[in-house]
ChimeraX commands (.cxc) that place a marker at each C-alpha (Angstrom):
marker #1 position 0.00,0.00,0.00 radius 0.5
marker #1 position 2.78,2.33,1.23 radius 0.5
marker #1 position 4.30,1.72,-2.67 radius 0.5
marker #1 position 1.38,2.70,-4.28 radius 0.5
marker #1 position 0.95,5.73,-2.41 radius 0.5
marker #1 position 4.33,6.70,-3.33 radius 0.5
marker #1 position 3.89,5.89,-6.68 radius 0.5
marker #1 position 0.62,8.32,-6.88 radius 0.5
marker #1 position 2.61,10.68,-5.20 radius 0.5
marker #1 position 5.38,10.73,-7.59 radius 0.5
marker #1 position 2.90,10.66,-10.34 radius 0.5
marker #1 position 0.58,13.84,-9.27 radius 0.5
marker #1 position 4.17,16.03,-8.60 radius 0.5
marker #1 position 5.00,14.81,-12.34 radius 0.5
marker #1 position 1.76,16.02,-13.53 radius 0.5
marker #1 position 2.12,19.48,-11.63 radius 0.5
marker #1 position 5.63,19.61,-12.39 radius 0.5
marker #1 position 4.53,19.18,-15.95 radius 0.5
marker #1 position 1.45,22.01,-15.57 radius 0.5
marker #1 position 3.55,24.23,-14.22 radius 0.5
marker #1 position 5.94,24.33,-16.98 radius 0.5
marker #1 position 3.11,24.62,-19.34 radius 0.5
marker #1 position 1.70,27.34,-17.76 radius 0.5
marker #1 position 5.12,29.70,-18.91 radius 0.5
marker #1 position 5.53,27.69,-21.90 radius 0.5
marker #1 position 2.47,27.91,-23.50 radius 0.5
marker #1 position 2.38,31.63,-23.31 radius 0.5
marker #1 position 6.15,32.06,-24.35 radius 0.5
marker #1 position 5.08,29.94,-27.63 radius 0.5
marker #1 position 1.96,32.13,-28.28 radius 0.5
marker #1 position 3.84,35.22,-28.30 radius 0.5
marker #1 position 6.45,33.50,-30.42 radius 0.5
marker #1 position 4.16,32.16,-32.79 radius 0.5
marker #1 position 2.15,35.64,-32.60 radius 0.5
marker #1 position 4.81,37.73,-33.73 radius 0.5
marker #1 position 6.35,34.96,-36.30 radius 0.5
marker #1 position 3.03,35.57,-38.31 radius 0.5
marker #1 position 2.25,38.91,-37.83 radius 0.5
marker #1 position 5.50,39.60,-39.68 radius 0.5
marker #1 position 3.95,37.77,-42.64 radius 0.5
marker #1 position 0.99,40.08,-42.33 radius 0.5
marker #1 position 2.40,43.31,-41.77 radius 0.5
marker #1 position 3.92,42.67,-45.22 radius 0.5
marker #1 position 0.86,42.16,-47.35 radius 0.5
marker #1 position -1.02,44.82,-45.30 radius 0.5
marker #1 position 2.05,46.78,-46.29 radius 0.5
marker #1 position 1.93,45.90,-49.69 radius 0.5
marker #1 position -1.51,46.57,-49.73 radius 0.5
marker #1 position -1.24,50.34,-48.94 radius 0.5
marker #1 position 1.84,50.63,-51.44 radius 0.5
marker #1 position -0.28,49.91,-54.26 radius 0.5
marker #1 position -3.54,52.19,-52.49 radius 0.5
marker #1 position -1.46,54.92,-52.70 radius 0.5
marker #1 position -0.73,54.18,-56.26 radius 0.5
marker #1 position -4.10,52.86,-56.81 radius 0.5
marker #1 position -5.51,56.67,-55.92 radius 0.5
marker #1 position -2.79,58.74,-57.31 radius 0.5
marker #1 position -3.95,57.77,-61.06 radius 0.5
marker #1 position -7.88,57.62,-60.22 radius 0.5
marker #1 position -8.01,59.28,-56.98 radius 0.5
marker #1 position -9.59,57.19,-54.76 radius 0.5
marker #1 position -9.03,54.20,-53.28 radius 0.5
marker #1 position -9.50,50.21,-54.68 radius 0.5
marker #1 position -11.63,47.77,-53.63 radius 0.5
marker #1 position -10.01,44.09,-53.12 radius 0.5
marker #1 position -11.13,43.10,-56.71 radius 0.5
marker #1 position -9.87,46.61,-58.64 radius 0.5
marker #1 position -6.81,45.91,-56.33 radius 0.5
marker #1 position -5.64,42.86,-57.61 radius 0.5
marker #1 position -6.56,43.95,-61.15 radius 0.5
marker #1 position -4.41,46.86,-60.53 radius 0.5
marker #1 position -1.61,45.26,-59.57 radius 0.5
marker #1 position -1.93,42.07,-62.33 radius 0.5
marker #1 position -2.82,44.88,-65.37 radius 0.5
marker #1 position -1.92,48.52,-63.80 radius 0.5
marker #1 position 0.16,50.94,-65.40 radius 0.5
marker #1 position 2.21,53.60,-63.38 radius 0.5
marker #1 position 3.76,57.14,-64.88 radius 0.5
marker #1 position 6.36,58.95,-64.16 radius 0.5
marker #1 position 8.25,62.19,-66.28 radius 0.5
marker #1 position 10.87,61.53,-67.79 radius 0.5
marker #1 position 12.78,64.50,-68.10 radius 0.5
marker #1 position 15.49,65.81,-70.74 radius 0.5
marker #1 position 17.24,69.49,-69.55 radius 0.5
marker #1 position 17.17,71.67,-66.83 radius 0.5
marker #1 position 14.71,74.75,-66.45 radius 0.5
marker #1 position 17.05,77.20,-66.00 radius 0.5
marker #1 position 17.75,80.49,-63.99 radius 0.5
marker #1 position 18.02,82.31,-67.68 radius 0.5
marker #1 position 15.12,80.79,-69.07 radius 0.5
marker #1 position 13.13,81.94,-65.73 radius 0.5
marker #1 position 14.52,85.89,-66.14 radius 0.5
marker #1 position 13.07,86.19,-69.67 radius 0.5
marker #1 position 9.71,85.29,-68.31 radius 0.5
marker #1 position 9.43,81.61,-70.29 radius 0.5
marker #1 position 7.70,79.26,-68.28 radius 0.5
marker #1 position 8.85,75.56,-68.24 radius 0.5
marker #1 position 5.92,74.70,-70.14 radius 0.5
marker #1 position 6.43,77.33,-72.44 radius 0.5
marker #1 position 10.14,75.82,-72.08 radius 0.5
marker #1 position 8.89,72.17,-73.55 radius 0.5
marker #1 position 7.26,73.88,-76.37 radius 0.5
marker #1 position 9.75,75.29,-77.52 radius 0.5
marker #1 position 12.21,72.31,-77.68 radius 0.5
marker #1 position 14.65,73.55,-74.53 radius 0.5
marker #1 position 12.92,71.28,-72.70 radius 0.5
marker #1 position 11.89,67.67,-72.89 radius 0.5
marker #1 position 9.27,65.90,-70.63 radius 0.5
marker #1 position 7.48,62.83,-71.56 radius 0.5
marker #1 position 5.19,60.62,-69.38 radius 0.5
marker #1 position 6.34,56.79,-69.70 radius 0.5
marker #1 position 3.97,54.52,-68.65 radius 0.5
marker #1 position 5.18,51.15,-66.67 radius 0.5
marker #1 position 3.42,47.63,-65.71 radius 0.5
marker #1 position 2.76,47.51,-61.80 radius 0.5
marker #1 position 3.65,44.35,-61.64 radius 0.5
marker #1 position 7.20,45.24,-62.72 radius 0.5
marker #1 position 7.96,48.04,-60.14 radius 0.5
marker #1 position 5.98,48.31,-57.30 radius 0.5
marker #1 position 5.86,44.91,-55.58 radius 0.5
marker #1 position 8.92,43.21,-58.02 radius 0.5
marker #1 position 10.39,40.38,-56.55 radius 0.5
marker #1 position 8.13,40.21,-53.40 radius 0.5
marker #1 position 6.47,37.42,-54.14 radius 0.5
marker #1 position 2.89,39.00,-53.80 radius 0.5
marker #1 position 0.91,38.28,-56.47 radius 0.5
marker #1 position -2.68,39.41,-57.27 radius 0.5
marker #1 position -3.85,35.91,-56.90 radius 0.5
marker #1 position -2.46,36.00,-53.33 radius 0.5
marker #1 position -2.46,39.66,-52.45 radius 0.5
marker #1 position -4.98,39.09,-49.43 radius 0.5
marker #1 position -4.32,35.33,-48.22 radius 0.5
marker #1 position -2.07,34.46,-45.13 radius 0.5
marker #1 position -1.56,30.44,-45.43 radius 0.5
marker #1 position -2.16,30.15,-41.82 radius 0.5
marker #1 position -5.61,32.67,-41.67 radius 0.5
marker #1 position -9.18,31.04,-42.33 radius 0.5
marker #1 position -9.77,34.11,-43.78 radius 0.5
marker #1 position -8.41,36.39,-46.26 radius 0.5
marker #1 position -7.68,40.42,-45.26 radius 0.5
marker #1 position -10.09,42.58,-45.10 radius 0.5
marker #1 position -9.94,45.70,-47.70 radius 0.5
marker #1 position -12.59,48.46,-47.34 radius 0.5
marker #1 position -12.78,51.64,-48.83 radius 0.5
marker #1 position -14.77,54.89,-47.88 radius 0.5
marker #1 position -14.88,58.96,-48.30 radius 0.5
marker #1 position -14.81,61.15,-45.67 radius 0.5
marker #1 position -15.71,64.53,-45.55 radius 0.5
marker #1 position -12.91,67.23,-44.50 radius 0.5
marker #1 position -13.18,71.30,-44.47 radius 0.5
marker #1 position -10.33,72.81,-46.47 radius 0.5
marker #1 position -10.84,76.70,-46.02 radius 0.5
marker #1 position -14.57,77.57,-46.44 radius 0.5
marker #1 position -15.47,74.30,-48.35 radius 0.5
marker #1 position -16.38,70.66,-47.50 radius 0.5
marker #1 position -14.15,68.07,-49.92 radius 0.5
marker #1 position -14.77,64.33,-49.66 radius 0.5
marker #1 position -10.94,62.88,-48.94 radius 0.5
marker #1 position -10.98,58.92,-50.04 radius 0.5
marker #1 position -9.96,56.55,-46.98 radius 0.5
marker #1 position -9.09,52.70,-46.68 radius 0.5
marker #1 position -8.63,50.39,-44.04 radius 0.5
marker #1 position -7.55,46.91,-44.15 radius 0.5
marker #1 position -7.15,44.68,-41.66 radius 0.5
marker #1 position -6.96,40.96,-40.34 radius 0.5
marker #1 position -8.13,39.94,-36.93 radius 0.5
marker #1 position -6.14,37.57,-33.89 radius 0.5
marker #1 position -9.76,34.98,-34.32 radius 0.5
marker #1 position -8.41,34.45,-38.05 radius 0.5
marker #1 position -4.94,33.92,-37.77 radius 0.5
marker #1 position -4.42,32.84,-34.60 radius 0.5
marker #1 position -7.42,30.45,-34.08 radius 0.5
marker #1 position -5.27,27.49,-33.60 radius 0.5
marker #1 position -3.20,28.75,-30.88 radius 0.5
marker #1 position -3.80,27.85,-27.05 radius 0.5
marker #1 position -7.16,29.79,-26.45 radius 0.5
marker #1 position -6.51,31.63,-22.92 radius 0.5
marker #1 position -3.61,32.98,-24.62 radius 0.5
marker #1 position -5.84,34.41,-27.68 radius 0.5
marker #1 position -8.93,34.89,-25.57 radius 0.5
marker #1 position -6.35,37.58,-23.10 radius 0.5
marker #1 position -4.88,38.91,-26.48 radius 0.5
marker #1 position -8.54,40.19,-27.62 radius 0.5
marker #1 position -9.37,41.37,-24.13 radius 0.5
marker #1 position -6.11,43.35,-24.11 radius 0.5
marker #1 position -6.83,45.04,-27.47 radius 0.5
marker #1 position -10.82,45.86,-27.21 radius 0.5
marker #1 position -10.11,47.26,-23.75 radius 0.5
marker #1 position -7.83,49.99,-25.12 radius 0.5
marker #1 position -9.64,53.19,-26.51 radius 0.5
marker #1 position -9.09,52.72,-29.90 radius 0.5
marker #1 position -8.06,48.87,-30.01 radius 0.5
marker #1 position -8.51,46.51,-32.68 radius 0.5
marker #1 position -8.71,42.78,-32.10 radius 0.5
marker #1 position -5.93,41.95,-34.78 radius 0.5
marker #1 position -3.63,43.78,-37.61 radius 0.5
marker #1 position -5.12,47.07,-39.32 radius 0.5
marker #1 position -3.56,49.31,-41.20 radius 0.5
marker #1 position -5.54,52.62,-42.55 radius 0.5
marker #1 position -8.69,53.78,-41.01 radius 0.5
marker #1 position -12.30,54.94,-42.03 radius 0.5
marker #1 position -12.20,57.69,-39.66 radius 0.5
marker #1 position -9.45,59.67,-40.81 radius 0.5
marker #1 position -6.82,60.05,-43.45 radius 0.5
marker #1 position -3.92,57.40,-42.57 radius 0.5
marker #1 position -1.81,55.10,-44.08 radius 0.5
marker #1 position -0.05,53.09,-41.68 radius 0.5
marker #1 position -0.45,50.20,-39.15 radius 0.5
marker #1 position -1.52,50.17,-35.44 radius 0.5
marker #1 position 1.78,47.84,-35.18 radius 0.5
marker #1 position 3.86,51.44,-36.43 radius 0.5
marker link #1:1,2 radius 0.2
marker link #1:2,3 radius 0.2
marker link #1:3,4 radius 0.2
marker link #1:4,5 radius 0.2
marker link #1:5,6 radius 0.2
marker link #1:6,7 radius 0.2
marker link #1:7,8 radius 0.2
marker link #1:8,9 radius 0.2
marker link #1:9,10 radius 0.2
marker link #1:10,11 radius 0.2
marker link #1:11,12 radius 0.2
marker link #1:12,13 radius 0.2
marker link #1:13,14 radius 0.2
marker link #1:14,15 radius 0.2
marker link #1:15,16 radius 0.2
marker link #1:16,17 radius 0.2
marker link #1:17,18 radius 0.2
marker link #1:18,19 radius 0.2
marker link #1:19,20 radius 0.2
marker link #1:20,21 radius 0.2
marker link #1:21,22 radius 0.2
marker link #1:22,23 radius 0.2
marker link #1:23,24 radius 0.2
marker link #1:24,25 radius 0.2
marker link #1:25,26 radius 0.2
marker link #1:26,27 radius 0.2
marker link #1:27,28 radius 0.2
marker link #1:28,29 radius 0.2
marker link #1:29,30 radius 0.2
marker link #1:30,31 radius 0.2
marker link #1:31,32 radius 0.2
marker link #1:32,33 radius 0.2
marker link #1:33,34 radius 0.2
marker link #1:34,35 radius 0.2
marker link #1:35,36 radius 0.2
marker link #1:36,37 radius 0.2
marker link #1:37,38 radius 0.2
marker link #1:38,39 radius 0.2
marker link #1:39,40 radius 0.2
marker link #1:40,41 radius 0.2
marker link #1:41,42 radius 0.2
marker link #1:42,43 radius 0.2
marker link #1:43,44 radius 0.2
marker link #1:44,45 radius 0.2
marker link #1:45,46 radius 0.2
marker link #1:46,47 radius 0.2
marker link #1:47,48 radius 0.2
marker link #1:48,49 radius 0.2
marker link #1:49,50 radius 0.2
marker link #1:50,51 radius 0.2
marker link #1:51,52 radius 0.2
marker link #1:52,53 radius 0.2
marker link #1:53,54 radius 0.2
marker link #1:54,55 radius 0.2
marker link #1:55,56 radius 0.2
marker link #1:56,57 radius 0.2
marker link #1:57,58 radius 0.2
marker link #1:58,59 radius 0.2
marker link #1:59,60 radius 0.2
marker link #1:60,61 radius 0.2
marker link #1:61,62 radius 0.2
marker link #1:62,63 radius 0.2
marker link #1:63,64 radius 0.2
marker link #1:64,65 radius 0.2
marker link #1:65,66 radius 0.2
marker link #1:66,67 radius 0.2
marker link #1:67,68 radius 0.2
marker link #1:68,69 radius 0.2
marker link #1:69,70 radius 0.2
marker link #1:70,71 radius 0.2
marker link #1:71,72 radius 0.2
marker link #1:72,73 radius 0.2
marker link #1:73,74 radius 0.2
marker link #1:74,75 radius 0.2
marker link #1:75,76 radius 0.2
marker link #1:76,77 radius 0.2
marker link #1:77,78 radius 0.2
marker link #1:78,79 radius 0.2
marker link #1:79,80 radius 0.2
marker link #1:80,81 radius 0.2
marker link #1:81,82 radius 0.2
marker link #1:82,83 radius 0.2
marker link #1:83,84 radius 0.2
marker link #1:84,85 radius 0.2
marker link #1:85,86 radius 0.2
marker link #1:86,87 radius 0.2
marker link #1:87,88 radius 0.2
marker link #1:88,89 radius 0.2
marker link #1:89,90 radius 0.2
marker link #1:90,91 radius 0.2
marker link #1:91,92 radius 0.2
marker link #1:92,93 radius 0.2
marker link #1:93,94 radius 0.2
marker link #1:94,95 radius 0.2
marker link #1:95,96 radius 0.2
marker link #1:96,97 radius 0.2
marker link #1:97,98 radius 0.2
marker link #1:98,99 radius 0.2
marker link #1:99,100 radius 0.2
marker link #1:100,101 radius 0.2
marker link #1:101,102 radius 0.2
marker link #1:102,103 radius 0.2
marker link #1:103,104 radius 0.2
marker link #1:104,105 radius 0.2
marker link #1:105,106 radius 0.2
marker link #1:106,107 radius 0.2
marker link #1:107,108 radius 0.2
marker link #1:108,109 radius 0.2
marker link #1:109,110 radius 0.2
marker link #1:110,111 radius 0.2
marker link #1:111,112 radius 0.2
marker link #1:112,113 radius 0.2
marker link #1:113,114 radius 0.2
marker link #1:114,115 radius 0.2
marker link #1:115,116 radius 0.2
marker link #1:116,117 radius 0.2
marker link #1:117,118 radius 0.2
marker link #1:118,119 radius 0.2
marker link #1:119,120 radius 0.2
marker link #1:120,121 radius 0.2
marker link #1:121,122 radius 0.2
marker link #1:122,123 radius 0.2
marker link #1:123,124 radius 0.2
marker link #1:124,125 radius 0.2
marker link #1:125,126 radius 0.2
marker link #1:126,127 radius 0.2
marker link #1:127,128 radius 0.2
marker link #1:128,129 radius 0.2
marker link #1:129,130 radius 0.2
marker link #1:130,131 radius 0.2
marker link #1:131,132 radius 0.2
marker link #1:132,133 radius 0.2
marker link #1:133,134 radius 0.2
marker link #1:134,135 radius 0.2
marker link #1:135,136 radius 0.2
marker link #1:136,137 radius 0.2
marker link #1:137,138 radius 0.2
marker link #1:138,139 radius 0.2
marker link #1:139,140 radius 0.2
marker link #1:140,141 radius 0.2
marker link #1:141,142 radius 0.2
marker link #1:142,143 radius 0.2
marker link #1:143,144 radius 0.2
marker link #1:144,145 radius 0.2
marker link #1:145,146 radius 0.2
marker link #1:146,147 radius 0.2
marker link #1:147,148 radius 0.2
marker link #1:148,149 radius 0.2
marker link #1:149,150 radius 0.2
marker link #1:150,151 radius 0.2
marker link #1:151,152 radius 0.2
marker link #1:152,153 radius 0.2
marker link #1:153,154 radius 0.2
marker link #1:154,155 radius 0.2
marker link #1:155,156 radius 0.2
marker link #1:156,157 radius 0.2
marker link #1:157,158 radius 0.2
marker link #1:158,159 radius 0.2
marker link #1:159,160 radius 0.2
marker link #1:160,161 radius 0.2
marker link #1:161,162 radius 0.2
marker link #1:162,163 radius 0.2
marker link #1:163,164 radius 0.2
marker link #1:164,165 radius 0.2
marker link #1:165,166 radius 0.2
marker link #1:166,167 radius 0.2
marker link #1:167,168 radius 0.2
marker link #1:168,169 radius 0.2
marker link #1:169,170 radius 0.2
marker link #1:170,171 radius 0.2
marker link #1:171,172 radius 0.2
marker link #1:172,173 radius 0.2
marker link #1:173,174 radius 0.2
marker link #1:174,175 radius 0.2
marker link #1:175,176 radius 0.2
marker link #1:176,177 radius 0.2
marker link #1:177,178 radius 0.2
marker link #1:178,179 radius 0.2
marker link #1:179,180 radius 0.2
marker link #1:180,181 radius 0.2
marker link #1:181,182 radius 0.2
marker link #1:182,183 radius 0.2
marker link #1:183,184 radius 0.2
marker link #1:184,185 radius 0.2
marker link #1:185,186 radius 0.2
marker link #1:186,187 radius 0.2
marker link #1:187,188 radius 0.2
marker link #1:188,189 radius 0.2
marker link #1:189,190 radius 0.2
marker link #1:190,191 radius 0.2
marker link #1:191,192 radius 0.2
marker link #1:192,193 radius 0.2
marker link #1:193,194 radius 0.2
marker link #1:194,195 radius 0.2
marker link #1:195,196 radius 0.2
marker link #1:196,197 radius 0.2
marker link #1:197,198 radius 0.2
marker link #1:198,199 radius 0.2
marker link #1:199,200 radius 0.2
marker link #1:200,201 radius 0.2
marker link #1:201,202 radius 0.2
marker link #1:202,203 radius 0.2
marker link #1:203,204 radius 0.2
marker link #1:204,205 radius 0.2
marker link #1:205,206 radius 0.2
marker link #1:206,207 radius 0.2
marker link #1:207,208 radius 0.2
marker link #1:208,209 radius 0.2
marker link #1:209,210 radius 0.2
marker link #1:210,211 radius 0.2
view
């Protein structure tokens, strides 16, 4: 009898020794694991508002996830290429630089370039893939909106996007105390969000609550 007790004994201080240890690892490998694919994230939320800002440059506002991807698969971006320098001379007799290019002292022509070439080149996003994370259930979250700004004595409706991916989606596989305190943390702070979002519907911005 006195064997068997000891053998329970040993057993039940294995078990605690064990759920103890858990209890530090566990969290030490969520926060690991967190960050590892956040990282992943970050990048195609931050490829994301690369090609926004492009997106909205050429057609001023901003692209929903399907106009996105076709953006980035059959865009074109410009830029000036320029041939001579406006100069101080050309300035003192009163010829504009426009006025310049007519002329012929002046060359500027717009050249117009794939998207997929320049922006995101060698990234490995692709528009098939812009808004998957291979470990999310779901894909990102793109949505677009105008808000309405004063700029002197008039109203102007300024384009916004937000895009974002919550902990639920991507981190739905991890130990559940850990994720269940993560989204308790976030949605208790004033302006928290439950996941990764970069941009905002609220106000003009362009970066990540990570930043």
């Amino acid at each position: 009898m006195n064997k068997l007790i000891k053998i329970l004994v040993g057993i039940a201080a294995l078990v605690m020794i064990y759920l103890c240890v858990m209890s530090v690892y566990t969290p030490v490998q969520f926060i690991k694991e967190k960050a590892q694919r956040e990282k992943v994230i970050q990048k195609k939320l931050k490829a994301i508002s690369t090609l926004e800002q492009a997106y909205e440059n050429i057609y001023h506002k901003y692209a929903d996830a399907q106009h996105l991807q076709w953006f980035l698969q059959e865009g074109k971006l410009y830029y000036i290429k320029a041939e001579g320098e406006y100069t101080d001379e050309m300035r003192d007799k009163k010829i504009t630089e426009r006025e310049a290019v007519r002329q012929g002292l002046l060359r500027r022509d717009t050249v117009w370039v794939p998207v997929a070439d320049t922006l995101l080149k060698n990234s490995g996003i692709t528009a098939a893939n812009l808004f998957n994370v291979p470990f999310s259930k779901n894909p990102i979250k793109l949505e677009t909106d105008f808000i309405t700004q004063t700029v002197g004595d008039s109203e102007v409706k300024v384009p916004v996007f937000r895009a974002s991916l919550k902990f639920k989606d991507y981190l739905g596989d991890l130990d559940k105390v850990s994720l269940s305190q993560a989204i308790s943390s976030e949605n208790a702070k004033a302006n928290g969000f439950p996941g990764l979002v970069l941009g905002s519907l609220k106000e003009v911005k362009t970066t990540g609550n990570w930043e």
